[in-house]
N, C-alpha and C positions, 0 to 999 in steps of 0.2 A: 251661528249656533245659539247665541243667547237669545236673537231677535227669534228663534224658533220656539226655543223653550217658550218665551212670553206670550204667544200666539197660543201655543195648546191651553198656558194656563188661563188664558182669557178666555179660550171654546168651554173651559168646566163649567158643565152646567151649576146652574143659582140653586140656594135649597128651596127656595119657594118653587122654582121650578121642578126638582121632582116630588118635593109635597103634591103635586098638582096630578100625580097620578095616580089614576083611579083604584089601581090595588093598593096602594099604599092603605086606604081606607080603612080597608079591615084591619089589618094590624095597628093604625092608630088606634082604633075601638079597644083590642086587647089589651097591648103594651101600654097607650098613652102617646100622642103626638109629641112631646118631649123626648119619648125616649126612641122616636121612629126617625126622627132628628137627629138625635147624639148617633144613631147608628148611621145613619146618610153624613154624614159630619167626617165618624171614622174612615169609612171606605173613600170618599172623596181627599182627605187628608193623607192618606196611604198614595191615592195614585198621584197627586200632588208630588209627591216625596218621590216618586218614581222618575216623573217628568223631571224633576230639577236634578237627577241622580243622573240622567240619559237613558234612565232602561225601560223608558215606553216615551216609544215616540207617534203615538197615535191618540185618540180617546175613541174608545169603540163605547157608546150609550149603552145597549144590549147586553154587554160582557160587566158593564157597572151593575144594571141592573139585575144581572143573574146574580152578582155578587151579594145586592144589596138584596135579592129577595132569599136567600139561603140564609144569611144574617136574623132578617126578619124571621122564616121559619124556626129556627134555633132559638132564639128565645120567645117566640110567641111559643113554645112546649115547656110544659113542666119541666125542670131539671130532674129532680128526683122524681122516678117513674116504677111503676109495677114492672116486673120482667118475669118472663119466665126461664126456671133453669132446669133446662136439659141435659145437665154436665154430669150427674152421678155424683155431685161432692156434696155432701149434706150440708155440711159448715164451711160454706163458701164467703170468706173475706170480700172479696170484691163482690158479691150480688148482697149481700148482705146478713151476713152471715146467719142465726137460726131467725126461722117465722114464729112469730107471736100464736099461740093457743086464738080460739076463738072467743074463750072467756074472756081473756088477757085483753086482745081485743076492746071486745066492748068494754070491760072495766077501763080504759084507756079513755073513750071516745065519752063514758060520762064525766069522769075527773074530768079533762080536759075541757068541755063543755058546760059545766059545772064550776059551783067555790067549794072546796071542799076542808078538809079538818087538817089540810096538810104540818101546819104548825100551830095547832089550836087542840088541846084539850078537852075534849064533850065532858069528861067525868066530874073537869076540877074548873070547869070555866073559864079557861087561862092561855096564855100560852104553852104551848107544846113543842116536841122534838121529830120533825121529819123523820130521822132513824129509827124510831120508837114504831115505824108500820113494818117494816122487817125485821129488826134486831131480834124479836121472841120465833119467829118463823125459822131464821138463819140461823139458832141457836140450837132450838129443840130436835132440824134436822141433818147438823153438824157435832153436835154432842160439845159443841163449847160454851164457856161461861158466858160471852159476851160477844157480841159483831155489829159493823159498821157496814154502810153502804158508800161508798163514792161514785165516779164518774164514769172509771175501766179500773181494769187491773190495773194497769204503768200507773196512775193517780196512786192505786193503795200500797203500790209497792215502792213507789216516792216519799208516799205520808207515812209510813211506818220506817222506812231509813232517818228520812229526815227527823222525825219526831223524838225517835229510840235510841239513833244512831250518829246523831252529826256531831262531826269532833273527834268522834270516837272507832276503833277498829271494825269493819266487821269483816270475818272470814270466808273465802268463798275458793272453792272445788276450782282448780282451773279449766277441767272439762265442762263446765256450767256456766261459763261465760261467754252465755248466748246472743245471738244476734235474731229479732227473729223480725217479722214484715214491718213495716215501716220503719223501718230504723232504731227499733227500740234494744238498745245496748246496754247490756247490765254495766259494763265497764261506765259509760256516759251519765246512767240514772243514777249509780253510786256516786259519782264524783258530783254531778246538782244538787243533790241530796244534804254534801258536807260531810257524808261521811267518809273514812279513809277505808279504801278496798285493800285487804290483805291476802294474796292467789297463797293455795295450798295444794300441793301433789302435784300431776301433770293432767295432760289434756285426757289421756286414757284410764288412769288407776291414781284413785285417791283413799288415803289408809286414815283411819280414827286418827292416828298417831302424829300425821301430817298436821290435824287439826289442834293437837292436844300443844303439841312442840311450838304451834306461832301463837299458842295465847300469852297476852302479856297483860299487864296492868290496864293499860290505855284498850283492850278489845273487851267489846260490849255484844256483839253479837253475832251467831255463826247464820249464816244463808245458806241453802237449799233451792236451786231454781231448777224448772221443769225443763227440758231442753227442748221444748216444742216438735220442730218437726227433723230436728237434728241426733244422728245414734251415734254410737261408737260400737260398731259390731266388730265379737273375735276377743281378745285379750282386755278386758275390761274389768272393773270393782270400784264399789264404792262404799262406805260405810253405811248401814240402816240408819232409818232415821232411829230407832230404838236408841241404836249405840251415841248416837248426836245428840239425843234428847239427855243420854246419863252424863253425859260429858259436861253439857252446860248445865245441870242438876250439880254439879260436881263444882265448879267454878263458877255459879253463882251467872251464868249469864243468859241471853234470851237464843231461843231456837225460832229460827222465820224458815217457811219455805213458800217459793211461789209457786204455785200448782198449776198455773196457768187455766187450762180446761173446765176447771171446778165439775168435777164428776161428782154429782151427787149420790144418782142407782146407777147401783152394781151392774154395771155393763156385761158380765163375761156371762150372761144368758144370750146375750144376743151375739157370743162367739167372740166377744172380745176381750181380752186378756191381757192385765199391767199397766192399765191405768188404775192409779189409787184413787179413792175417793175422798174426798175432805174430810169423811168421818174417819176413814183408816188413820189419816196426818195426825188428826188431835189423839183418837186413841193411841196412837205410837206413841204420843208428848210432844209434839210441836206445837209450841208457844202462840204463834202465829200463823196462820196460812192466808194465802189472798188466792184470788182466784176471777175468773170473769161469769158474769151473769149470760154473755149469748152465745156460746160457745157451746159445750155438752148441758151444758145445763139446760140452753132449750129457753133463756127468756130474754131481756132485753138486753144492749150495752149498759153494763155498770159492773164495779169493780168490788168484793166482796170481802171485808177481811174478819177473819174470826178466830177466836182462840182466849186467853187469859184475860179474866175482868179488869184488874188492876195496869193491864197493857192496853188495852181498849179506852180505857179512861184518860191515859195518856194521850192518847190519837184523838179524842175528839174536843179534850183542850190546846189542842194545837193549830195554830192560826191558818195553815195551809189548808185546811178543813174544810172554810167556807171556800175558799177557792173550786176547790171538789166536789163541791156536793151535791146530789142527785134532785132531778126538777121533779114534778107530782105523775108526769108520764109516766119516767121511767121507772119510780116510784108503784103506782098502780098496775104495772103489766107486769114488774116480779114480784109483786103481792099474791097477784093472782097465780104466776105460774110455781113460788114457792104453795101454796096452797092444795094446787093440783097435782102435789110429791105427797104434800101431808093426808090428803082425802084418797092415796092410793088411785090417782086417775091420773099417774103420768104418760099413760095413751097415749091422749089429748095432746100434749106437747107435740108439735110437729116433729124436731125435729126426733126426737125419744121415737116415734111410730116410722121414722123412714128407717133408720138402722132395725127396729123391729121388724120390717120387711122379710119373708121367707122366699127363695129363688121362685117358688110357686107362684105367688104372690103377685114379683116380679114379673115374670111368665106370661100370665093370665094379660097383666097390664098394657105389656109388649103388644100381644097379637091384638085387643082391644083399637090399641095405639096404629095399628098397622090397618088393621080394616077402616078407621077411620079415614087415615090417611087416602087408601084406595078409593073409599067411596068418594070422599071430595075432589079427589084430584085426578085418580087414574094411575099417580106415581108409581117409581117401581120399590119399591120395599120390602123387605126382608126383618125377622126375627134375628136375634144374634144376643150369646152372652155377653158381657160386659164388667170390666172391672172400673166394680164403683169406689168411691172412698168415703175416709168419714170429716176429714178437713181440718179447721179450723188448728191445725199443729198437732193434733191426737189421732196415734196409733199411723204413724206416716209409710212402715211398712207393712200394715194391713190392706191388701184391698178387700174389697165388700163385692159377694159372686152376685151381680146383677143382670136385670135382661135390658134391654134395645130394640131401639126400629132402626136399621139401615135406611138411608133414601138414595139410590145409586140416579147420581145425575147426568143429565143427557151431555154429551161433549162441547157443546154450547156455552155451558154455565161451568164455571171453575167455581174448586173449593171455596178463595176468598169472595166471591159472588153472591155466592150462594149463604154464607154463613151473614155478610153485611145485609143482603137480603132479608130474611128473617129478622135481623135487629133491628133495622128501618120500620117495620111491622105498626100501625095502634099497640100492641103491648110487642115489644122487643122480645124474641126468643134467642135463647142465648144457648148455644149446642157445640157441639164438634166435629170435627173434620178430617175425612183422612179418604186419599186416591182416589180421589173424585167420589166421595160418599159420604155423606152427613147422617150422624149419629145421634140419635136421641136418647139418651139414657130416663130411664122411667123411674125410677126411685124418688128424685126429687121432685117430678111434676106434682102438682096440687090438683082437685078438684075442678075441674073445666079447662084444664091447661091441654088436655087431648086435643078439645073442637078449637081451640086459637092454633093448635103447631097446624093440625091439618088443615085450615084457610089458610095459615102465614105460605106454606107446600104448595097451597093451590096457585098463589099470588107467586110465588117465585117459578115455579114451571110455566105459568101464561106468560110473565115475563113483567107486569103489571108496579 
């Protein structure tokens, strides 16, 4: 058995040896012959480990090679890629949650291409303060004294624990001790943070009074967290923030809430109803509120926090700061999209125009969507309503009445075929599935996303 093992390991081909093949070629050119190397390196090294395990007693070339040329195509592609989303979720996490404005955009691509004033003063000649390009924006259309930019929310809702809070009590709803996508745990962030969590009421009904009865000497601050895409429907209460804000007016201590979504305009034009907006927070009296930049707001990832001057000042003399801090990107794309709130063209904002969608709208889009399909491909397709959403953890029992293209596929092709199909694609489309029919929701497609689904349709019915 041993004298066998040693024999296959002696048939492994040499790496100069498959250097020596002609496809290899082009993927040197891409990747770099170093690293078409490390990857003939690994794969040879795996089956290596296979022969000495007993669980390949062969070397099939061919089957290496398929190995090794699927390796190569994987990374000779961009990782991060353009997709398209077909899903009806506006604030899609995993695709990436809102699209950038077109301004936002190109203010992006000159920064970024460009040296610009990031921390540099034009007025005074001098160094200057990164926060100083939003802080007046974030302020004027938040109604508070003073605001900060960091990295996301979890960042500002760390840096204002830690900064305000470590050592020290802070009070928190035990219905609010949310868990919400990636693992981010209010329970976990309090405790990194240093400060000590104090649960008050229960999971369903929390009273002013629950709040009033655990303040002690050592608590410094009451919490407020949004519960993302988690309700308590039926026998529920909780105090206003009104009444939270008089409480710590009252005992002298800070009011935070995390708002998560950061709504800036008033949603309930576009039918939607109970999310607060960061302005209603501070006009209630909350001290603090954070909130995220790509979520309803419509601009990039970065984390928002705004509310009392003499609190704000405290957060940005505090050392975790530079850890957080936002680069000139993401910087210049919420410049631009707080801008396009203040100039009354929050249109523009992607994702602010797909919720402003009317089922008409929809409609129209749909049948557009479906002729195209036909004429490229011949497929069978259908119109069909659709319930779309709005994501990102806001309004989770609302759906959004939207329209669809069905594509009812031939018995041939199954659901997961058909869907890995389309994501293989030059741009990945990314849709839905259900008894043998793929669903295209039209809400979220973009500009020219029609003539890419209906080639991807055509490529998956030829078979191609």
């Amino acid at each position: 058995m041993r004298e066998a093992i040693r024999d296959l390991l002696r048939d492994l081909p040499s790496m100069d040896e498959l250097l020596q093949r002609p496809w290899t070629l082009e993927f040197q050119s891409i990747l770099g012959r170093d690293a078409v190397k490390s990857i003939f390196a690994d794969v040879i090294g795996e089956l290596r480990n296979e022969i000495i395990q007993g669980r390949s007693s062969s070397i099939e070339i061919e089957n290496l090679e398929t190995v090794v040329l699927g390796r190569l195509g994987h990374y000779a592609r961009k990782s991060l890629r353009r997709v398209i989303n077909a899903t009806g979720v506006v604030v899609h996490t995993n695709l990436g949650r809102s699209c950038l404005s077109e301004s936002a955009v190109q203010n992006v691509a000159e920064i970024a291409g460009r040296y610009s004033n990031l921390e540099y003063d034009l007025d005074e000649g001098g160094r200057g303060h990164r926060n100083a390009h939003v802080e007046w924006l974030l302020s004027i259309l938040t109604g508070a004294d003073a605001a900060l930019a960091v990295n996301n929310n979890a960042g500002a809702v760390l840096l204002c624990l830690a900064a305000l809070g470590k050592g020290m009590e802070v009070i928190v709803s035990r219905g609010e001790l949310v868990e919400i996508g990636g693992s981010f745990r209010i329970p976990d962030i309090m405790d990194f943070s240093g400060a000590v969590m104090k649960e008050v009421g229960t999971t369903n009904r929390t009273h002013i009074e629950d709040y009033e009865r655990a303040i002690t000497p050592r608590t410094r601050m009451l919490l407020k967290v949004h519960p993302s895409n988690y309700r308590v429907v039926g026998f529920h209460s909780a105090p206003s923030r009104e009444e939270l804000a008089r409480l710590v007016r009252e005992k002298d201590l800070v009011l935070m809430e995390d708002l998560g979504s950061g709504v800036i305009a008033d949603l309930s034009v576009f039918g939607l109803s109970g999310e607060p907006t960061v302005k209603n927070c501070i006009e209630a009296g909350v001290d603090l509120v954070t909130f995220s930049g790509d979520k309803l707001l419509g601009g990039p990832q970065l984390g928002a926090v705004v509310g009392r001057k003499q609190l704000i000042a405290k957060l940005r003399e505090f050392p975790l700061l530079r850890a957080l801090r936002v680069d000139k990107m993401t910087l210049a794309a919420f410049e631009t999209t707080m801008r396009l709130y203040l100039e009354g063209r929050a249109d523009e904002i992607p994702t602010l125009r797909m919720l402003m969608f009317s089922p008409d709208d929809l409609l129209k889009r749909a049948k557009s969507l479906a002729r195209k399909i036909r004429k490229e491909s011949g497929g069978d397709v259908s119109v069909i309503e659709t319930p779309d959403a709005v994501g990102g953890g806001a309004f989770p029992a609302t759906d959004l009445p939207g329209y669809g293209v069905v594509l009812t596929l031939p018995s041939r092709i199954s659901d997961g075929t058909a869907l890995k199909s389309l994501r293989g694609g030059p741009v990945p489309i990314v849709a839905s599935a259900r008894a043998g029919a793929v669903i295209f929701h039209t809400r979220t497609l973009l500009d020219g996303d029609d003539i890419i689904i209906a080639r991807g349709v055509r490529a998956l019915l030829e078979g191609e």
